[in-house]
N, C-alpha and C positions, 0 to 999 in steps of 0.2 A: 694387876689391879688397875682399876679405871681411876680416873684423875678423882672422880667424886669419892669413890671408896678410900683413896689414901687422904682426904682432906676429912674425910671422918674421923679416920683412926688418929687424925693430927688432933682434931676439935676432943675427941676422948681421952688423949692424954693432956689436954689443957694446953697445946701450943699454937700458937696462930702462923700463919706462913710468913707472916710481916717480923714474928718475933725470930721463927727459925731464920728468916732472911737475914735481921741483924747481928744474929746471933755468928753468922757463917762468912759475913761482912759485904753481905751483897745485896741486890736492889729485890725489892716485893717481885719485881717482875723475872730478873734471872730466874729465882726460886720457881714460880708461877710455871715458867717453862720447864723447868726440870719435871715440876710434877706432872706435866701435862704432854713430857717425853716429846719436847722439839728440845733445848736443850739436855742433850747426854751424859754432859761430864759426870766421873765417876766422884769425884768431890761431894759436888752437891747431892746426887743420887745418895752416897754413904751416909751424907746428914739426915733426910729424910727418912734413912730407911734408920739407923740408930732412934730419931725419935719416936718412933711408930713401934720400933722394936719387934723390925723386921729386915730380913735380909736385903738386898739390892735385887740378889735373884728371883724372891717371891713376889715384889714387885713391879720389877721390869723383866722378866724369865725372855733368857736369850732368843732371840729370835724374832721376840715377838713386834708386832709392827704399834703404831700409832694410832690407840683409838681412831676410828674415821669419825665426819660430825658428819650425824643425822641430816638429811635432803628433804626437808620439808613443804610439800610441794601446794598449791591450797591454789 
């Protein structure tokens, strides 16, 4: 899943990142990174995936890399 598609599925179950943050006792921004797969830890990845009510693997499936950002050239 792309970091947008899992902050959906957060906004759909009514959670904000700032809440899962405190809720897991860490900063907006830890949280931020995990979703956004520069932080890895399996911790915060399983909270994530528990609130979305989804596995760790259907949203980080092994292997796979780090969205790249778009090169927008003008």
């Amino acid at each position: 899943m792309t970091p947008l598609e899992i902050k959906i599925e957060l906004l759909k179950a009514g959670i904000s990142i700032r809440h899962l943050a405190r809720q897991e006792g860490v900063s907006h921004t830890a949280m931020s990174y995990t979703i956004h797969g520069v932080n890895k830890g399996l911790r915060l990845r399983k909270a994530v995936a528990r609130a979305i009510g989804k596995s760790v693997e259907e949203i980080w499936p092994p292997g796979s890399k780090k969205p790249s950002r778009a090169i927008v050239e003008g």
